[in-house]
N, C-alpha and C positions, 0 to 999 in steps of 0.2 A: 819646558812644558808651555802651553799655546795659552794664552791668556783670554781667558772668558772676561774677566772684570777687573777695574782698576780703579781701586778710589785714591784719590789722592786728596789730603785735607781737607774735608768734605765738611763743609758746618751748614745747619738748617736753622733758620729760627721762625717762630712764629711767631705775632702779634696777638695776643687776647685782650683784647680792650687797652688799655695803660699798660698792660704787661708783653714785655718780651722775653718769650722760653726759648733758650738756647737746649734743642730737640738732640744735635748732633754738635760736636767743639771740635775739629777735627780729627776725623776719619783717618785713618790710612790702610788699606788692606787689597790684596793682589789676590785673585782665585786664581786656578787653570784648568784647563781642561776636564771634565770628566773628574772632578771635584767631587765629595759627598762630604759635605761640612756644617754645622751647627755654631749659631750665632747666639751665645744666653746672655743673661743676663738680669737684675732686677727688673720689674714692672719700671716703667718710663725711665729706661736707660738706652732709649731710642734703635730697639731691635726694628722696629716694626717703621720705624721712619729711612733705616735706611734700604730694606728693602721694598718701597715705596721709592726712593732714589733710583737704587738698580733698574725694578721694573718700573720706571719708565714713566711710572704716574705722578712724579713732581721731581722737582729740579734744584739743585746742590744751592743755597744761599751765596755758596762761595766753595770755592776749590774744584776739582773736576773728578766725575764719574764717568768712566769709559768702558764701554761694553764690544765686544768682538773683533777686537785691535782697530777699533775704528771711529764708533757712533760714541759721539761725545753727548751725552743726553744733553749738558745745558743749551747745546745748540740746535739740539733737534727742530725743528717747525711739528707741529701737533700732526700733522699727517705723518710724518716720518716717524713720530715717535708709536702714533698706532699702528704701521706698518710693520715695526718691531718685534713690538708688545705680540702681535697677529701672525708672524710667522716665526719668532724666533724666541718665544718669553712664555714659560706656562704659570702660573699665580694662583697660588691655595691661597686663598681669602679667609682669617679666622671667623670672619661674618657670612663665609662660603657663596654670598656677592648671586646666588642664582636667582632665573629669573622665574619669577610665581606664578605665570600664567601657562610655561610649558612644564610639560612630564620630566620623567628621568630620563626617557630616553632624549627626546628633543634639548633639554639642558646639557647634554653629554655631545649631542651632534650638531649643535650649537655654532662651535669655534671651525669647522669641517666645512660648513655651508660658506660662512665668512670667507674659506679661504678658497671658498670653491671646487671640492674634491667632489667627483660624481655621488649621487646617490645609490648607485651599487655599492661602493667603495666606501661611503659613510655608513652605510648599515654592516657591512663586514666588521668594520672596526668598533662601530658602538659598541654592538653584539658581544665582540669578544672582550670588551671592557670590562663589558656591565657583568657578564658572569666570573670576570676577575678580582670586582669588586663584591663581588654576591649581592647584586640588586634584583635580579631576574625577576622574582615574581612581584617588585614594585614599578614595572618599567612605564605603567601606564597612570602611577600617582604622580600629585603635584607636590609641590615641594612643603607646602603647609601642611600636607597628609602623612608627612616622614617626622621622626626621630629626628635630633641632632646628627646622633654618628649618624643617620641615612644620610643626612642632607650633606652630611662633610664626605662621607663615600663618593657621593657625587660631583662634589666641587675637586675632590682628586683626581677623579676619574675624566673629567671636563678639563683640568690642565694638562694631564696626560697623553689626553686622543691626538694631538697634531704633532704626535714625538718633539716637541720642539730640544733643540741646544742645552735649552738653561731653563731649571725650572725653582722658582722662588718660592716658598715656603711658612706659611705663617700660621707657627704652632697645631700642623697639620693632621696631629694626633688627638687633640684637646680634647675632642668630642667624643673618643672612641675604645671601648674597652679593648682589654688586653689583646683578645684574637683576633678584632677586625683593625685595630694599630698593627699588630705585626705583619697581619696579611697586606697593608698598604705599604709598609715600609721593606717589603720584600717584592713590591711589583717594581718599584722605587729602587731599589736596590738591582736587580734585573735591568731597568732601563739601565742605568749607571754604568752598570758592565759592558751589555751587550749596545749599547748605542753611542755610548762614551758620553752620554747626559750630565749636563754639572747641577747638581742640586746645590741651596742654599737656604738650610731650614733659621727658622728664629722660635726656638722652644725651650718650656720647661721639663720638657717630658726626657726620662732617664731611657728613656726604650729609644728612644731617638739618638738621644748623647753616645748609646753605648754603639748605636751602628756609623755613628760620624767618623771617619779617618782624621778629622780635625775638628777643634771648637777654637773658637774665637770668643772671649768675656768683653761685653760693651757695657762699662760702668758711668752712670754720669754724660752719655752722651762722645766717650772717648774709650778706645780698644784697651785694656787693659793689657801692661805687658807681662 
């Protein structure tokens, strides 16, 4: 199988004043292709640092993270690594990361414009998102005018539009009762199949675990065996 991701002894630390938290103690873990897998684990058992590693948004203290048999993140230069991030990396944000001055639909077509796909061909795709995600009749609210689950529908819906590869996951359910979680983890589930997308969630949500082909337990900052 084709390898999407590759960590190899990965440790993170941060500095908080006089303190140093070791966030991650070495990593080891191989995805492939067309993956659907779930990352748990206790709160600050560094779920959510290491897909932060993966996509792209900060760099291994030590050991290496390698993404599409190639891009070594610690060496990326910050253009390459948003070149990435931009065509090849979708990121459910648990803080859903939108921006509060556009609507649903322009936060959704957003990432489209970046990569410069025509505006015919961007309102195609929003469109059928957005009734995938059953936004429709909020498509002209801003984001401080929605719900939680609305705003996380959206922030799904926004990783999803550029079909990318590899879509990273953080606790992407949290916000959203039973029917509007399964209706995402079934569009999810969908890409999966039909595009051969590798997802990689980091959650505690059982509705998630039970459609993972694999979990992975990150205790303490290291893969539980």
């Amino acid at each position: 199988m084709k390898k999407v991701i590759s960590v190899k002894n990965a440790k993170k630390e941060y500095v908080l004043g006089k303190t140093k938290v070791e966030a991650l103690r070495g990593v080891g873990l191989d995805v492939g292709e067309a993956e659907f897998m779930c990352v748990v684990g206790p709160s600050g058992s560094g779920k959510t640092t290491l897909l932060n590693l993966i996509g792209c948004l900060d760099a291994p203290s030590s050991g290496e993270v390698t993404l599409f048999d190639g891009y070594d993140v610690s060496k990326l230069k910050d253009r390459e690594a948003t070149a990435l991030r931009r065509d090849k990396i979708g990121f459910i944000f648990q803080t859903f990361n939108l921006i509060p001055v556009l609507n649903v639909f322009e936060n959704i077509e957003f990432p489209l414009i970046i990569q410069g796909v025509k505006a015919d061909e961007r309102k195609k795709r929003v469109d059928a998102i957005i009734d995938e995600v059953g936004l429709r009749e909020f498509v002209k609210h801003k984001p401080d005018e929605l719900s939680g689950g609305q705003r996380q529908r959206i922030a799904v819906a926004r990783a999803l539009i550029t079909n990318p590869p590899l879509v990273l996951a953080d606790e992407p359910t949290a916000n959203l009762d039973r029917e509007n979680g399964l209706n995402v983890l079934n569009i999810m589930k969908r890409m999966n199949r039909d595009h051969k997308t590798t997802f990689v969630f980091s959650t505690h949500d059982q509705r998630v675990m039970e459609q993972a082909e694999r979990i992975v337990v990150l205790e303490d900052g290291v893969v539980k065996e």
